[in-house]
Backbone as XML, in Angstrom:
<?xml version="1.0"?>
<chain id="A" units="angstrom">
  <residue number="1" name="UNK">
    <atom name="N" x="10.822" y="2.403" z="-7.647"/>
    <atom name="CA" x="10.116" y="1.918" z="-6.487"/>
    <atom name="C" x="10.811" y="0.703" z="-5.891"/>
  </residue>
  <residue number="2" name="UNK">
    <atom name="N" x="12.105" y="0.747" z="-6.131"/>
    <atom name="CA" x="12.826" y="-0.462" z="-5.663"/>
    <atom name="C" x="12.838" y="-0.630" z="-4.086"/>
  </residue>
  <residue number="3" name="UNK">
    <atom name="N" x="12.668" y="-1.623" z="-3.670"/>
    <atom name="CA" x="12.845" y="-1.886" z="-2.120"/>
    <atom name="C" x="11.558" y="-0.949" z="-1.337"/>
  </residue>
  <residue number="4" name="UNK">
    <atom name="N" x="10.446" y="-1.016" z="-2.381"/>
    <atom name="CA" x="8.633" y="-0.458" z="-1.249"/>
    <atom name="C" x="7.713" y="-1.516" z="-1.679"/>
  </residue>
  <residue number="5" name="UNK">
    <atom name="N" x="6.940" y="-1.239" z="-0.125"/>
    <atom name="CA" x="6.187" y="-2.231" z="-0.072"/>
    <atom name="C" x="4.573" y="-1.517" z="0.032"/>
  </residue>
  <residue number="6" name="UNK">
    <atom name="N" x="3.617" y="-2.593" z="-0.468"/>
    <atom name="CA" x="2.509" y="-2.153" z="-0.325"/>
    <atom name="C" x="1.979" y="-2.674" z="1.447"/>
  </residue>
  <residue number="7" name="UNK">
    <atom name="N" x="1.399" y="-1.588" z="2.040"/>
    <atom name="CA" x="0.890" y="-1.880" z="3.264"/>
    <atom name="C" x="-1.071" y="-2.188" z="2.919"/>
  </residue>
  <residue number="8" name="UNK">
    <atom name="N" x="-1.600" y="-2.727" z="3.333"/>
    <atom name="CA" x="-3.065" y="-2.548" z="3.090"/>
    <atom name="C" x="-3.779" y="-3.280" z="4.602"/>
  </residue>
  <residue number="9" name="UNK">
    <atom name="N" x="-5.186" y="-2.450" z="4.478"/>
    <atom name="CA" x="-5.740" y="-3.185" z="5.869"/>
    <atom name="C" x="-5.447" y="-2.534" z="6.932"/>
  </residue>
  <residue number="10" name="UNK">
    <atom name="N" x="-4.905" y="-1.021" z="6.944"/>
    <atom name="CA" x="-4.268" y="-0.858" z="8.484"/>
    <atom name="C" x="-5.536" y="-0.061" z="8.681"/>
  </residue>
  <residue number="11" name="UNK">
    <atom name="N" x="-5.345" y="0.113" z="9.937"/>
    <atom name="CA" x="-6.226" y="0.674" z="11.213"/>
    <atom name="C" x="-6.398" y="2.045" z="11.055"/>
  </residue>
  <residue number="12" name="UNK">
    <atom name="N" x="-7.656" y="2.843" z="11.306"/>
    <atom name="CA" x="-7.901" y="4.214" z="10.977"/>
    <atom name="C" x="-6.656" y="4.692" z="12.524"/>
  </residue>
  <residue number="13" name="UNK">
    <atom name="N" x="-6.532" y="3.647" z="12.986"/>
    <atom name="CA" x="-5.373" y="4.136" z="14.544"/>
    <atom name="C" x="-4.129" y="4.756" z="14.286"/>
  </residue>
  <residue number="14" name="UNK">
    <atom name="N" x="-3.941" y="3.822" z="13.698"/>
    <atom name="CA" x="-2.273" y="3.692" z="12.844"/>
    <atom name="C" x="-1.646" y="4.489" z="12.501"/>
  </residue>
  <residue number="15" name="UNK">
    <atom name="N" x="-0.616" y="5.241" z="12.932"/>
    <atom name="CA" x="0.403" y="6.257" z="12.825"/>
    <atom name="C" x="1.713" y="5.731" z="11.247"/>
  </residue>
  <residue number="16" name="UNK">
    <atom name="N" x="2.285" y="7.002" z="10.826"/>
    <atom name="CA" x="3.544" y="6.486" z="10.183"/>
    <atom name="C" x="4.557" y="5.701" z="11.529"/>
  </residue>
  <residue number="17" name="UNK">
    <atom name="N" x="4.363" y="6.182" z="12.849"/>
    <atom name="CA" x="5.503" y="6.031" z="13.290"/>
    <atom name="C" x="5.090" y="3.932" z="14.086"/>
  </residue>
  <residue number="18" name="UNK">
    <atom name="N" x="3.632" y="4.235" z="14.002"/>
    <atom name="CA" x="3.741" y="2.555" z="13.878"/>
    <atom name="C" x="4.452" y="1.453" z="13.193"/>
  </residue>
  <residue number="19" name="UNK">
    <atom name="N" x="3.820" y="1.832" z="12.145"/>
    <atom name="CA" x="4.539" y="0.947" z="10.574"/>
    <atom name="C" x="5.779" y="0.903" z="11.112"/>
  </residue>
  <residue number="20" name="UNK">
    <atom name="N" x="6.626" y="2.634" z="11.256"/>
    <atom name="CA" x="8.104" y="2.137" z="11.157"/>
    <atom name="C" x="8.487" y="1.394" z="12.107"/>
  </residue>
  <residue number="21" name="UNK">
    <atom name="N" x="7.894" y="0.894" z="13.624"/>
    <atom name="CA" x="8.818" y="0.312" z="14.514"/>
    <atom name="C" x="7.897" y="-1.246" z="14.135"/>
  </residue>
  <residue number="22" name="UNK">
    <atom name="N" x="6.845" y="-1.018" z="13.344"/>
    <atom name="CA" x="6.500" y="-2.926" z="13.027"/>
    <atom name="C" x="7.592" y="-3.041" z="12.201"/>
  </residue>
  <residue number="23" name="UNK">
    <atom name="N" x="7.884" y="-2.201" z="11.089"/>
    <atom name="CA" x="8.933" y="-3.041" z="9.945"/>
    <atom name="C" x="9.966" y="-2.552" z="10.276"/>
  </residue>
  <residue number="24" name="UNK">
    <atom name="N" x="10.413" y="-1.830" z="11.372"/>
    <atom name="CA" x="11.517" y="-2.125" z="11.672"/>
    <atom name="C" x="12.367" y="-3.081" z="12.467"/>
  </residue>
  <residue number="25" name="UNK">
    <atom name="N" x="11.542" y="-4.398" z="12.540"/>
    <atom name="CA" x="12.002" y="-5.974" z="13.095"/>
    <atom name="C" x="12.203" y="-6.652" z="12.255"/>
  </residue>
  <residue number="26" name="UNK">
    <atom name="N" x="12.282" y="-5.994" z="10.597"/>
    <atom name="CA" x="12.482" y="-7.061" z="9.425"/>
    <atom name="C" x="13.952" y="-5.999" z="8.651"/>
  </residue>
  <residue number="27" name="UNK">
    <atom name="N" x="14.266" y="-4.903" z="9.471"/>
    <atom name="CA" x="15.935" y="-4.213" z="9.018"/>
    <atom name="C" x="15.313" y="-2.434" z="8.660"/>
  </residue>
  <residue number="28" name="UNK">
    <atom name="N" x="16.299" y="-1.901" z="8.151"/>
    <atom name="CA" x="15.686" y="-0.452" z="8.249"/>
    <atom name="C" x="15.336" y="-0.078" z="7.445"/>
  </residue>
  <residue number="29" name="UNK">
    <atom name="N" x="13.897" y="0.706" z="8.075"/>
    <atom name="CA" x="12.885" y="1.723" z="7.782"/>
    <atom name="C" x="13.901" y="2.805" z="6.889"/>
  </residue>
  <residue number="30" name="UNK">
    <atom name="N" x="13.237" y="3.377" z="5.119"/>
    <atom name="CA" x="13.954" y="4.381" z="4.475"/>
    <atom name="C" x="12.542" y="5.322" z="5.257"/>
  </residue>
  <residue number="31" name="UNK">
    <atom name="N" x="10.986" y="4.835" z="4.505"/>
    <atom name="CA" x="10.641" y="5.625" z="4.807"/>
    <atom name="C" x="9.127" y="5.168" z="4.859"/>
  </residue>
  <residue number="32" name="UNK">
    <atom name="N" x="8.489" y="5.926" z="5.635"/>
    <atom name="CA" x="6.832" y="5.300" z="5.208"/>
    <atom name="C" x="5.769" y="6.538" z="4.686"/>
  </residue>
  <residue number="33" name="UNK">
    <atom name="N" x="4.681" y="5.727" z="4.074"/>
    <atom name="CA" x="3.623" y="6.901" z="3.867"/>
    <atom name="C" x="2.163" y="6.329" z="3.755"/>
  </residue>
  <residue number="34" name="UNK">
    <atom name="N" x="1.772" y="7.400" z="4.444"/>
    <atom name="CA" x="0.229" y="6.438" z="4.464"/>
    <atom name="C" x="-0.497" y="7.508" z="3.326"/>
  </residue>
  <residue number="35" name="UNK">
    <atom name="N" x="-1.465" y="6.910" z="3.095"/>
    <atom name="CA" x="-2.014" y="7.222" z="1.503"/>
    <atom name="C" x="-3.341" y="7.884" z="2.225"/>
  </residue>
  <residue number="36" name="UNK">
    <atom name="N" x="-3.677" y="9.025" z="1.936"/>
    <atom name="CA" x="-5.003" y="9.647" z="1.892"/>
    <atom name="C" x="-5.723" y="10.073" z="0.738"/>
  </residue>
  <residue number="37" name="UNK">
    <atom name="N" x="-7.115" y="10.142" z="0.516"/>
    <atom name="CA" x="-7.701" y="10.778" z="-0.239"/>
    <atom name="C" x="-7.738" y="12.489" z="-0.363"/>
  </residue>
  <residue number="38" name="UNK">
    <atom name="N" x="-7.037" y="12.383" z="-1.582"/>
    <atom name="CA" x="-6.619" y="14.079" z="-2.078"/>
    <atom name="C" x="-7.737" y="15.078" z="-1.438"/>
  </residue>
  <residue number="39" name="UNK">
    <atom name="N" x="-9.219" y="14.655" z="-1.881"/>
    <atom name="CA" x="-9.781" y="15.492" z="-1.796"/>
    <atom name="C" x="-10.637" y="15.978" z="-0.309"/>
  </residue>
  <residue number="40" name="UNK">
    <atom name="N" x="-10.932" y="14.902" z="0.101"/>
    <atom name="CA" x="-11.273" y="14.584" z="1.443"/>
    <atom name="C" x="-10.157" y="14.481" z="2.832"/>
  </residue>
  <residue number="41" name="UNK">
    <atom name="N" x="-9.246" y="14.085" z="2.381"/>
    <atom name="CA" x="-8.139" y="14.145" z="2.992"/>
    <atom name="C" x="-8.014" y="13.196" z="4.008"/>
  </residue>
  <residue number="42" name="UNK">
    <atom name="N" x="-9.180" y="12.293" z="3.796"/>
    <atom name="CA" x="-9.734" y="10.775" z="4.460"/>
    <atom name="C" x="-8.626" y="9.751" z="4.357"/>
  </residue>
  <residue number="43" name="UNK">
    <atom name="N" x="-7.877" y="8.855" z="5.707"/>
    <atom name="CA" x="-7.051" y="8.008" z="5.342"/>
    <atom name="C" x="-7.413" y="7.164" z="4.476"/>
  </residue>
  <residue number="44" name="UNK">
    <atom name="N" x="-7.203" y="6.329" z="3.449"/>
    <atom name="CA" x="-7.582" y="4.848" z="3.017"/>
    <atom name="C" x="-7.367" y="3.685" z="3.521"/>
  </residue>
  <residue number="45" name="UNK">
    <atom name="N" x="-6.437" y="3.684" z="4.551"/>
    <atom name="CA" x="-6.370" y="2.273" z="5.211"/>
    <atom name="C" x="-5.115" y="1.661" z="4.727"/>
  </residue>
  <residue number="46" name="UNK">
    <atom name="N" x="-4.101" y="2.011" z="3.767"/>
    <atom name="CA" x="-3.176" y="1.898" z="2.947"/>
    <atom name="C" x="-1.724" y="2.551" z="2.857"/>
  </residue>
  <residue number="47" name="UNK">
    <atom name="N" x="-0.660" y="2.229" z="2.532"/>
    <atom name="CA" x="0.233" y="2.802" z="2.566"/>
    <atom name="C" x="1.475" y="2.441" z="2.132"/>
  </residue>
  <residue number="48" name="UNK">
    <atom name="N" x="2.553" y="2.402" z="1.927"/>
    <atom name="CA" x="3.722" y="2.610" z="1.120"/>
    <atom name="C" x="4.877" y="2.329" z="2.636"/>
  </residue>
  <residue number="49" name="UNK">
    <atom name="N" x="5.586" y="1.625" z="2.517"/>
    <atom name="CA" x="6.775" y="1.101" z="3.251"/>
    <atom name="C" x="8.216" y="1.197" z="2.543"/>
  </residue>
  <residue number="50" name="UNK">
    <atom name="N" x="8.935" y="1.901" z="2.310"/>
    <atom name="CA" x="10.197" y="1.555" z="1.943"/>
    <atom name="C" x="11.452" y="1.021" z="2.716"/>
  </residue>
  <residue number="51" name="UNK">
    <atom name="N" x="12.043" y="-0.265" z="2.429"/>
    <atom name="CA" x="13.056" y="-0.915" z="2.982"/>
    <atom name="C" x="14.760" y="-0.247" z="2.738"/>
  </residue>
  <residue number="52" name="UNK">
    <atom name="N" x="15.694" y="-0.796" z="3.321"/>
    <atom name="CA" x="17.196" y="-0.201" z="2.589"/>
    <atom name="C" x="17.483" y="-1.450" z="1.552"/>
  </residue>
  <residue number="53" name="UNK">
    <atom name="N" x="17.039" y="-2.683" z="2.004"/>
    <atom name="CA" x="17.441" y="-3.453" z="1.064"/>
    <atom name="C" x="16.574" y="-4.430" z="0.415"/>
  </residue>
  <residue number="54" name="UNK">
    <atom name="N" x="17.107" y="-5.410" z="-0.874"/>
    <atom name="CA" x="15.995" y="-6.523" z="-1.048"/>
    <atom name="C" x="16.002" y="-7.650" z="-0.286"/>
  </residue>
  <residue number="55" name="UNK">
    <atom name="N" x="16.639" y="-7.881" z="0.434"/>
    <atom name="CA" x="16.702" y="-8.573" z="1.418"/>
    <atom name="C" x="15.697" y="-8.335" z="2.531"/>
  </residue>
  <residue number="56" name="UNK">
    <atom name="N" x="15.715" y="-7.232" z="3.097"/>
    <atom name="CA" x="14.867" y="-6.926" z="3.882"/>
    <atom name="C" x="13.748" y="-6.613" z="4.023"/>
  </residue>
  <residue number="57" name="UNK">
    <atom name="N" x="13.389" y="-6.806" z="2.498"/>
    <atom name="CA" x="12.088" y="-6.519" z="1.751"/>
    <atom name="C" x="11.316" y="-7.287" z="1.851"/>
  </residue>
  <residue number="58" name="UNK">
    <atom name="N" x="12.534" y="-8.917" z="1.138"/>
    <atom name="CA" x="11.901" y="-10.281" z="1.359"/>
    <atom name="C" x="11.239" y="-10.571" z="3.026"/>
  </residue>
  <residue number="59" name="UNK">
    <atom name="N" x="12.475" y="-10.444" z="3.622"/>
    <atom name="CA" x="12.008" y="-10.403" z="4.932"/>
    <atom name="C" x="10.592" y="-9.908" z="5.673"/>
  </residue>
  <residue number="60" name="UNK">
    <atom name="N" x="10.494" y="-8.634" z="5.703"/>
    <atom name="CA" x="9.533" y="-7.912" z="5.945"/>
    <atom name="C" x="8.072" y="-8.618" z="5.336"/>
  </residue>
  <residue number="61" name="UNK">
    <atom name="N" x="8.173" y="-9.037" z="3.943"/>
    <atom name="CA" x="6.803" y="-9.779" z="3.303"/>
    <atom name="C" x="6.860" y="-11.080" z="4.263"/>
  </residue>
  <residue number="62" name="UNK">
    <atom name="N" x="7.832" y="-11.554" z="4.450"/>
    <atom name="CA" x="7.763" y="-12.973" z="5.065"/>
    <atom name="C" x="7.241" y="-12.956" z="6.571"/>
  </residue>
  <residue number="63" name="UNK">
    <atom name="N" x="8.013" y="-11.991" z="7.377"/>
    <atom name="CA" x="7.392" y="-11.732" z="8.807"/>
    <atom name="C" x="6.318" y="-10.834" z="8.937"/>
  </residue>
  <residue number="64" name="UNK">
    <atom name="N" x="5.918" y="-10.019" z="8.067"/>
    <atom name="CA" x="4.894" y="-9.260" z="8.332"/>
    <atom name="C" x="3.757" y="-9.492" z="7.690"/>
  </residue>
  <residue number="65" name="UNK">
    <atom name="N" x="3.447" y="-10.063" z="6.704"/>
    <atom name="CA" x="2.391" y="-9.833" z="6.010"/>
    <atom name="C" x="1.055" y="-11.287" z="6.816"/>
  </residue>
  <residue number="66" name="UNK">
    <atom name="N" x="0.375" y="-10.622" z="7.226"/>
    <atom name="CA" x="-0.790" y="-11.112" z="8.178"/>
    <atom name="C" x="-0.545" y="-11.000" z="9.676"/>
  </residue>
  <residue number="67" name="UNK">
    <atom name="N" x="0.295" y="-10.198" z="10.129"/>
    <atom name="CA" x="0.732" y="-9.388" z="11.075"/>
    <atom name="C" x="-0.659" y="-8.685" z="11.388"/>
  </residue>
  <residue number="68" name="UNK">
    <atom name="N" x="-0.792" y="-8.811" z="13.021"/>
    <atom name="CA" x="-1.405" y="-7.769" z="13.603"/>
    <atom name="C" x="-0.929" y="-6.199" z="13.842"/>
  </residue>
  <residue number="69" name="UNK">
    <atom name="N" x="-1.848" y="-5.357" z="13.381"/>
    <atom name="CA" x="-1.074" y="-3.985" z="13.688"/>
    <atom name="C" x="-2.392" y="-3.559" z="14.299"/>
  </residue>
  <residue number="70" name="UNK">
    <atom name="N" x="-2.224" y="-2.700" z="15.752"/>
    <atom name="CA" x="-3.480" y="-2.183" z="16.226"/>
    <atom name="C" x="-4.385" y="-3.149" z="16.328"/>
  </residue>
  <residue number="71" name="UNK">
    <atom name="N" x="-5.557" y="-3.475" z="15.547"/>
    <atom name="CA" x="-6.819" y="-3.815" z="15.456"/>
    <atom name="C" x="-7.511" y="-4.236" z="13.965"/>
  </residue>
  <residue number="72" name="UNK">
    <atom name="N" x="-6.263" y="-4.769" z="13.191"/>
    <atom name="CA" x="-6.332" y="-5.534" z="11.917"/>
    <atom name="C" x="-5.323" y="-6.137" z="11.823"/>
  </residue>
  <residue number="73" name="UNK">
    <atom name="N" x="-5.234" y="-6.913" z="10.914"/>
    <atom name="CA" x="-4.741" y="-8.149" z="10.463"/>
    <atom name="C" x="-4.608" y="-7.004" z="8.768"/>
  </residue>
  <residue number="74" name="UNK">
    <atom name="N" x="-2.635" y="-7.451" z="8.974"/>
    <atom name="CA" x="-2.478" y="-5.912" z="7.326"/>
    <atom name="C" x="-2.006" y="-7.186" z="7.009"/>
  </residue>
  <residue number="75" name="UNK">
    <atom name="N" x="-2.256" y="-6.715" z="5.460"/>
    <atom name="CA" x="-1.462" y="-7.627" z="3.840"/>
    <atom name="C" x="-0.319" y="-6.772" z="3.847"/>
  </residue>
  <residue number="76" name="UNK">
    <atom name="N" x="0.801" y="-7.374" z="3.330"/>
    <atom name="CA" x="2.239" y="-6.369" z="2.911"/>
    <atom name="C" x="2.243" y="-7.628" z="1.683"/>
  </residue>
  <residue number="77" name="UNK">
    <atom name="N" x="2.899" y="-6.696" z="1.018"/>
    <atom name="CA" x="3.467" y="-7.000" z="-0.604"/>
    <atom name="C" x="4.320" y="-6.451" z="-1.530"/>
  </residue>
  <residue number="78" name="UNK">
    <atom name="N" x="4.749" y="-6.278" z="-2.398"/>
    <atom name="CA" x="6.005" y="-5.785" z="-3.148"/>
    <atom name="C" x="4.850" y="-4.596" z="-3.732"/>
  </residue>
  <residue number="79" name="UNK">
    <atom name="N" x="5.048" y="-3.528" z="-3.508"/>
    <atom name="CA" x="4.305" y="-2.469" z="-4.116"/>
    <atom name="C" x="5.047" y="-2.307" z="-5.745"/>
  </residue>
  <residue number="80" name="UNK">
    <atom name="N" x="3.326" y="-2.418" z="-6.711"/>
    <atom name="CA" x="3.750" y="-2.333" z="-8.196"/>
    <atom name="C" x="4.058" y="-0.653" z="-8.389"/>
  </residue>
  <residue number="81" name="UNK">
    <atom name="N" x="4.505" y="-0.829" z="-9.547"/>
    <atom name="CA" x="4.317" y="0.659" z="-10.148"/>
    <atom name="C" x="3.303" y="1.207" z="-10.525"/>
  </residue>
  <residue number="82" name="UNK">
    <atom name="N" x="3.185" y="2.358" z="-10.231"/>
    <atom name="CA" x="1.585" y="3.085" z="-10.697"/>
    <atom name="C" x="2.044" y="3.115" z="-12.221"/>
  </residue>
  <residue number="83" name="UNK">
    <atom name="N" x="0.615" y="2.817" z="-13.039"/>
    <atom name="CA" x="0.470" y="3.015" z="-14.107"/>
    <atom name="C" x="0.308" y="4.245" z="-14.813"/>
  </residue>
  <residue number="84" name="UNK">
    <atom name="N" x="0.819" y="5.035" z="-16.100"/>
    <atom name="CA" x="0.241" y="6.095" z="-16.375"/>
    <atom name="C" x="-0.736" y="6.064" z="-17.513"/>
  </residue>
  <residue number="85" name="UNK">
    <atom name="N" x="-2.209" y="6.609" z="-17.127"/>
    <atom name="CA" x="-2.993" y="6.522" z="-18.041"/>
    <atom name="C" x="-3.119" y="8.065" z="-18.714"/>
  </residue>
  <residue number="86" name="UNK">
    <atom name="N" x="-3.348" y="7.545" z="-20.268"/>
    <atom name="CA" x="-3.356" y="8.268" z="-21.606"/>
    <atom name="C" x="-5.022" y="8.306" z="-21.229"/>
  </residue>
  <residue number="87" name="UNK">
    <atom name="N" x="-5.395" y="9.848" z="-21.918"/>
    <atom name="CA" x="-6.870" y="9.745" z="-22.121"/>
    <atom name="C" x="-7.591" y="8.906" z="-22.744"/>
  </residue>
  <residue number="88" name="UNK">
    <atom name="N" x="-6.879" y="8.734" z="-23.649"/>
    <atom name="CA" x="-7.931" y="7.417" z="-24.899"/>
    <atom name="C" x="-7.722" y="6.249" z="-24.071"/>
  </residue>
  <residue number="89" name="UNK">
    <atom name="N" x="-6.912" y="6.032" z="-22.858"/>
    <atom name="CA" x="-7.062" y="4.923" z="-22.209"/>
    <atom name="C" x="-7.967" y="4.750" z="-21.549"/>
  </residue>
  <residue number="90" name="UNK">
    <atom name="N" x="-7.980" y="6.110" z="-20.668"/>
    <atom name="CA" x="-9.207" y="6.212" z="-19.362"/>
    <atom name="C" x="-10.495" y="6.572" z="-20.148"/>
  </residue>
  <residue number="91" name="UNK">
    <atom name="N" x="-10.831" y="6.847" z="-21.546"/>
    <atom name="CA" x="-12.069" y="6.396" z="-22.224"/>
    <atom name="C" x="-12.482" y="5.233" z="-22.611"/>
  </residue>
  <residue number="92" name="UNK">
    <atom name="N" x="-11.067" y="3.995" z="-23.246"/>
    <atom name="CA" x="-11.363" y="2.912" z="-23.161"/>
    <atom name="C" x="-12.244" y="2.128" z="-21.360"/>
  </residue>
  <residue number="93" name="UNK">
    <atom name="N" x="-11.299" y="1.999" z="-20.994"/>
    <atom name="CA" x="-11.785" y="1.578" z="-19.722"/>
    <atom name="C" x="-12.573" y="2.356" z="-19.046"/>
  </residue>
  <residue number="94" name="UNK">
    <atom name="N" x="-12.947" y="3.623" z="-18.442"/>
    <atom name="CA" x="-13.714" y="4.256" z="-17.682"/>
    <atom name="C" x="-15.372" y="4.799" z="-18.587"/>
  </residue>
  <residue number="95" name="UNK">
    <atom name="N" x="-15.316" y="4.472" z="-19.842"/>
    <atom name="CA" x="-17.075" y="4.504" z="-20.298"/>
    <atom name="C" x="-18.109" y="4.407" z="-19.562"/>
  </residue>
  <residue number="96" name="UNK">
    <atom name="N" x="-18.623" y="5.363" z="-19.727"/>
    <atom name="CA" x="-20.489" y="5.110" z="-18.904"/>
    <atom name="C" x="-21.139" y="4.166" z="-19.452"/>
  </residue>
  <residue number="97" name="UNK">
    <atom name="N" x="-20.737" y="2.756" z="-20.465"/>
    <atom name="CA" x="-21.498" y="2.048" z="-20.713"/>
    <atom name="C" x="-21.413" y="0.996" z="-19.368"/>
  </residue>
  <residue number="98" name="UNK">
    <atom name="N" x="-22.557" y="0.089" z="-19.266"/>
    <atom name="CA" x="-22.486" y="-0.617" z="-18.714"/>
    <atom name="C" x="-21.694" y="-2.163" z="-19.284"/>
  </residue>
  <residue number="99" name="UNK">
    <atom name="N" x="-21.252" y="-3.025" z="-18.515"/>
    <atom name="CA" x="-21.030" y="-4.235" z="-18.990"/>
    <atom name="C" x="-21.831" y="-4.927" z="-19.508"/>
  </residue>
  <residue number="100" name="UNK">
    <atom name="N" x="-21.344" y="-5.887" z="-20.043"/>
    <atom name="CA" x="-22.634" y="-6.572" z="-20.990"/>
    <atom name="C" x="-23.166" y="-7.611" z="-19.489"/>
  </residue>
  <residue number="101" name="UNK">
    <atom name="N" x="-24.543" y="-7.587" z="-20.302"/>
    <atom name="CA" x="-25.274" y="-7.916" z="-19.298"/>
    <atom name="C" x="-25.563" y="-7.657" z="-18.161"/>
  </residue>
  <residue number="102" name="UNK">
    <atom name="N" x="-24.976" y="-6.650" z="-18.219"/>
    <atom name="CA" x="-25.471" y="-5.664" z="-16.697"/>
    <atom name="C" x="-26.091" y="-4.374" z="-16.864"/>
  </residue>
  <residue number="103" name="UNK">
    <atom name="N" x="-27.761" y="-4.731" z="-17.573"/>
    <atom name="CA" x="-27.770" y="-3.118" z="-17.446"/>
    <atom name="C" x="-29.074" y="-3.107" z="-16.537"/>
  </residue>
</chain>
């Protein structure tokens, strides 16, 4: 995931081909993707930016992030790696118990 960025906050408006000409004032667009829900097929508001370089990466966080796009105000950030969860993980963490003190 070298040289992608996390987009968040964008506009149900918002095209891929937006993103690419906003971040393309911080060097060139590899590629963009906006994130939908699998099942619904509902945008999330979210999306994935890839840069050519780290340079332009830096850049892009520096000039863009609290940038108007459309009709929000987006966060940009160094997009982490997705995690892979093991079942005995997603039983640790995902239990139908409640938290303590919250029942």
């Amino acid at each position: 995931m070298a040289n992608e960025l996390y987009v968040g906050n964008i506009s149900d408006k918002a095209t891929e081909e937006d993103l690419r000409r906003l971040f393309s004032v911080a060097g060139t667009v590899t590629s963009v993707h906006l994130i939908t829900d699998p099942e619904t097929g509902q945008f999330k508001r979210c999306g994935y930016v890839r840069m050519r370089s780290a340079d332009e990466l830096r850049e892009a966080i520096a000039t863009l992030d609290g940038a108007l796009l459309i009709n929000k105000v987006i966060t940009v950030s160094i997009a982490r790696p997705q995690k892979q969860q093991s079942a005995g993980k997603r039983g640790r963490e995902g239990g139908s118990r409640p938290a303590k003190g919250r029942r």
